[in-house]
C-alpha positions in Angstrom: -54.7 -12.1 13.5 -51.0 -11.9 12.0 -48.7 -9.0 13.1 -48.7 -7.8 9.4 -52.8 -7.2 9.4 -52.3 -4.5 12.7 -51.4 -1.1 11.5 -49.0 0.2 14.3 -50.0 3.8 15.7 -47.9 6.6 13.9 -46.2 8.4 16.2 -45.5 12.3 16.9 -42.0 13.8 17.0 -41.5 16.7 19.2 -38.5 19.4 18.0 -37.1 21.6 20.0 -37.8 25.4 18.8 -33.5 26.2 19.5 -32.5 23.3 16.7 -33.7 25.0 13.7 -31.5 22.5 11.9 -33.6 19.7 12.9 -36.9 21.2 11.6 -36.5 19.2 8.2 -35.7 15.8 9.8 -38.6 15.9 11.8 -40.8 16.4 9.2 -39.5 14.0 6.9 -39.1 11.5 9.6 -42.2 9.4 8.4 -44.1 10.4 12.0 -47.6 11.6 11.2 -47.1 14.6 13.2 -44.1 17.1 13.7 -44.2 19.3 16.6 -42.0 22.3 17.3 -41.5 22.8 20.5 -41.2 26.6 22.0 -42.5 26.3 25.6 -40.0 24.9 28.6 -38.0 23.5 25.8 -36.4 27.3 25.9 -35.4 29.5 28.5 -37.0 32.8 29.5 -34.2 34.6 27.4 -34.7 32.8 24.0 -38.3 32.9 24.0 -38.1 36.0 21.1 -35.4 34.4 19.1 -36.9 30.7 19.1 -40.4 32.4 18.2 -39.0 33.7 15.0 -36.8 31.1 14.4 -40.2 28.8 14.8 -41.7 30.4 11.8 -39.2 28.7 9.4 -40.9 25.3 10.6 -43.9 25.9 9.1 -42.5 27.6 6.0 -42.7 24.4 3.8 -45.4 24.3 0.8 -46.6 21.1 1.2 -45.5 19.4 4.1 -45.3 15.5 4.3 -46.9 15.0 7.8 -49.2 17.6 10.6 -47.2 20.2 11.8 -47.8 21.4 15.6 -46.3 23.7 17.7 -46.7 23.4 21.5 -46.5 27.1 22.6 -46.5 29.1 26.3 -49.7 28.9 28.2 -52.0 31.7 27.1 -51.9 33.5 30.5 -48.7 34.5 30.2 -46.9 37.4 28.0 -45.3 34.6 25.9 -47.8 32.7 24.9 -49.8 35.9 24.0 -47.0 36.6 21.8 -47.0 33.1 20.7 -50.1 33.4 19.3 -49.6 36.4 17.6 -46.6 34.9 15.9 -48.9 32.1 15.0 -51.5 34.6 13.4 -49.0 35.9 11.5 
């Protein structure tokens, strides 16, 4: 088997939710999944502001890879608003 007949696995790229301005990049990195990252990637005091912020990440039409977002555990008040974000 040559190296050119093994497709390589396609990787993830994780943002963090406070670098709005790397949102695009991640998604047009060529990765096959972007990720925005709200949980311990911001502190306790951010939380609100990276939520809404967050929402701009999945604002594209037609984005060119999966978009994720790796959010607060669910038994906690943040990742109850998380999810409520999310929904909305």
């Amino acid at each position: 088997m040559t190296s050119t007949s093994r497709r390589p696995g396609r990787a993830w790229i994780i943002t963090p939710g406070l670098h709005r301005d790397r949102f695009a990049n991640a998604q047009k990195s060529g990765a096959a999944v972007a990720v925005v990252d709200i949980e311990d990637s911001v502190a306790l005091p951010d939380k609100q502001t990276v939520r809404t912020a967050s929402e701009a990440f999945f604002a594209l039409l037609d984005p060119p890879c999966t978009l994720g977002i790796r959010m607060n555990s669910l038994t906690t008040i943040d990742g109850i608003k998380d999810l409520v974000a999310l929904a909305a």
